[in-house]
C-alpha positions in Angstrom: 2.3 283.8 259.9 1.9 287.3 260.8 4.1 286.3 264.2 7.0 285.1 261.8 7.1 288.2 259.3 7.6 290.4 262.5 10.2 288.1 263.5 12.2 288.2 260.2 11.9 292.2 259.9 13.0 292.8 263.8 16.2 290.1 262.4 17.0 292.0 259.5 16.1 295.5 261.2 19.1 293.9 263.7 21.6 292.9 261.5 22.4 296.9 260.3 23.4 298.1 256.7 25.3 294.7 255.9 22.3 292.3 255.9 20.7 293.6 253.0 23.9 293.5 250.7 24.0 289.6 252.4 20.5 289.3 251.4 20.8 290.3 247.8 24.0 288.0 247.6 21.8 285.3 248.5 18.9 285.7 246.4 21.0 285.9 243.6 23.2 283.3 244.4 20.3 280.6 245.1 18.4 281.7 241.9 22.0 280.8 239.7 21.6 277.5 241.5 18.2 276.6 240.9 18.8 278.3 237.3 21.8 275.5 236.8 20.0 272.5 238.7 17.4 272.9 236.1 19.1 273.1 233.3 21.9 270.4 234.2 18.5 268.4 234.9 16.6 269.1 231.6 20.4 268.2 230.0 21.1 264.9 231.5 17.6 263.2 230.7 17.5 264.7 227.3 20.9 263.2 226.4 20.5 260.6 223.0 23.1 258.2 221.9 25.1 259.5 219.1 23.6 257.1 216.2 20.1 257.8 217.2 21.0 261.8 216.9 22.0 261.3 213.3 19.5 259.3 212.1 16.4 261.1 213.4 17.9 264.9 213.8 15.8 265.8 210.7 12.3 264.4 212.0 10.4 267.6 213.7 9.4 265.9 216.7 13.2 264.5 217.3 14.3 266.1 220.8 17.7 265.9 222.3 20.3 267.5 225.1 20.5 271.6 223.8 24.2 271.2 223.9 24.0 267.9 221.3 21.5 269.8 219.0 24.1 272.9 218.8 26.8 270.3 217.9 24.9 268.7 215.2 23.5 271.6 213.6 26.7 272.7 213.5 27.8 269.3 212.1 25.3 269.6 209.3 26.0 273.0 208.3 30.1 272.0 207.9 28.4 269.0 205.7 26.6 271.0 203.9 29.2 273.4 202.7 31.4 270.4 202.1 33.7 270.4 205.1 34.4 267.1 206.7 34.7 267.1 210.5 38.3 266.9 212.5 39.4 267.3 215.8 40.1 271.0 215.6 36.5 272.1 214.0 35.1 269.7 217.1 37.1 271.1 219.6 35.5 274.5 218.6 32.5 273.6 218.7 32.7 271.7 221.9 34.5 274.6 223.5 31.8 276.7 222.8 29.2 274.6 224.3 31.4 274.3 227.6 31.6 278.1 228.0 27.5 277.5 228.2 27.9 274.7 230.5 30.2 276.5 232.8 28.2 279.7 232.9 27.4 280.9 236.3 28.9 277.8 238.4 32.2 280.2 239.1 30.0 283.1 240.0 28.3 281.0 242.9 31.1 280.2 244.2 32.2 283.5 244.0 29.5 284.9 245.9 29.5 281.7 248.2 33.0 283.0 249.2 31.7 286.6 249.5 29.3 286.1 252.0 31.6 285.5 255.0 33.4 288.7 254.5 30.1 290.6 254.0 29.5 289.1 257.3 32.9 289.8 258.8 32.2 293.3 257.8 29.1 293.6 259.9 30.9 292.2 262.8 33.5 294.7 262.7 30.6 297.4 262.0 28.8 295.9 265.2 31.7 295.9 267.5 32.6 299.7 266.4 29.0 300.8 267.5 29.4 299.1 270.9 32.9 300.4 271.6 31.0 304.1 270.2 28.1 302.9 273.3 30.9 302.5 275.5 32.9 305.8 274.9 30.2 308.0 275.6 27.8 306.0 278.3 30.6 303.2 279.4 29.3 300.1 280.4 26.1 301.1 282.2 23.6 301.3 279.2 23.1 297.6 278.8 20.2 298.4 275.9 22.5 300.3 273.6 25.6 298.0 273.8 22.8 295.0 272.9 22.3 296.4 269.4 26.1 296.9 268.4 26.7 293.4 270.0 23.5 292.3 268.3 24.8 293.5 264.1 27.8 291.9 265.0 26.4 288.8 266.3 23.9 288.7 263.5 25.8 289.4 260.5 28.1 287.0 260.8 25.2 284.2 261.3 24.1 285.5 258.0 27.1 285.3 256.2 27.5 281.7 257.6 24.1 280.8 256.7 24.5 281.9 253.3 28.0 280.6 251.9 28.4 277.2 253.6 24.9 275.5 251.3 26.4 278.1 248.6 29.8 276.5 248.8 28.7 273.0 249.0 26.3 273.2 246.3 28.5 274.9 244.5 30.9 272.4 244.3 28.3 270.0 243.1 27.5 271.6 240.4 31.1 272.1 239.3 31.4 268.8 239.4 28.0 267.9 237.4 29.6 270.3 234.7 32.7 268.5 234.5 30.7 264.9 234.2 28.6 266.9 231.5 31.8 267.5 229.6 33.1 264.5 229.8 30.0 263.0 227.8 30.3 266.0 225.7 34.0 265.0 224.8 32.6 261.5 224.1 30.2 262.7 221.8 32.3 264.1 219.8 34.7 261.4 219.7 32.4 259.2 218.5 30.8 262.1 215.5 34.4 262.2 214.2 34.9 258.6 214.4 31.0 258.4 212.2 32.6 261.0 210.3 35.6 258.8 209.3 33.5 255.9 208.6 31.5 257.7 206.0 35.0 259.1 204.4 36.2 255.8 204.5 32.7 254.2 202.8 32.7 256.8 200.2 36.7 256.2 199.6 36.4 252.2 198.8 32.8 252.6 197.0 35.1 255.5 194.4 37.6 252.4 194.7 35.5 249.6 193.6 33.3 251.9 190.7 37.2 253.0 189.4 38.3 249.2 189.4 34.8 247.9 187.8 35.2 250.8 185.0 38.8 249.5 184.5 38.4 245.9 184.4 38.6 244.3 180.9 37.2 240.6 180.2 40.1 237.7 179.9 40.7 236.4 176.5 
């Protein structure tokens, strides 16, 4: 273990000034993955059919997706102040939700993309020290040319290492978002299409008290 921390510092200590910015892009950029995997996990398996959210969102213990829970509260609220749902209130509201589901997927791919040209950078950095070596020693001092040749060498490894699992991961999260907002866009489909049915229940139960209450026996 000790053997393998010596290792890693000599390899950073060897990479120059541009494998530490490469090293905080990829801390960063794995902890917005695992952040995302998380959360697109807890999401999916928390997911509950639209009939069971309505009927059980007041019981304490009822638990669904945090994206459905927004929705409905929201739904409730509109209900409770005597606005019926309609395609432009649920756009809003699922718009909203999508900017949470969306969050940080662009930003690592963003940084996915960055970490190649941070690594170009140190390439270019690393042959500029060699050429320096060469200038004022030429070709003879073989130890000095190995460290320019070295960050250059180095660096863009790094960069590699960093943005192609960055890129592809990235990518499959983007595409777990979309699949999320798809259900979402189902979801509220089927709310408004609830929403209609109780409008339309209410509207022929008026009809039928109106035609009782005007009804007069036959003679």
């Amino acid at each position: 273990m000790p053997d393998l921390i010596i290792q890693t510092l000599d390899y950073i200590r060897s990479g120059g000034g541009v494998i530490i910015p490469l090293i905080v892009v990829s801390v960063w950029m794995w902890t917005l993955i695992l952040k995302k995997w998380i959360q697109y996990y807890q999401s999916r398996s928390m997911e509950r059919p639209i009939q069971d959210c309505l009927e059980n969102l007041d019981k304490p213990d009822f638990q669904a997706a945090p994206w459905q829970m927004e929705i409905l509260q929201s739904y409730f609220d509109f209900r409770r102040h005597g606005v019926e749902l309609d395609s432009k209130i649920l756009s809003s509201l699922r718009r909203k939700q999508e900017d949470w589901i969306d969050g940080s997927v662009q930003t690592i791919l963003v940084l996915a993309a960055i970490a190649p040209l941070l690594g170009l950078l140190g390439t270019v950095a690393g042959m500029i020290t060699t050429f320096d070596v060469i200038a004022k020693f030429g070709t003879g001092n073989a130890k000095a040319m190995a460290s320019g040749i070295s960050e250059a060498l180095v660096t863009t490894q790094t960069g590699l290492v960093v943005a192609v699992p960055g890129l592809v991961l990235g990518n499959f999260l983007k595409k777990r978002a979309e699949s999320i907002k798809g259900r979402m866009e189902r979801f509220c489909l089927g709310m408004l299409m609830e929403s209609e049915k109780k409008q339309l229940g209410l509207y022929q139960t008026s009809t039928e008290v109106e035609g009782e209450g005007n009804s007069s026996p036959l003679v």
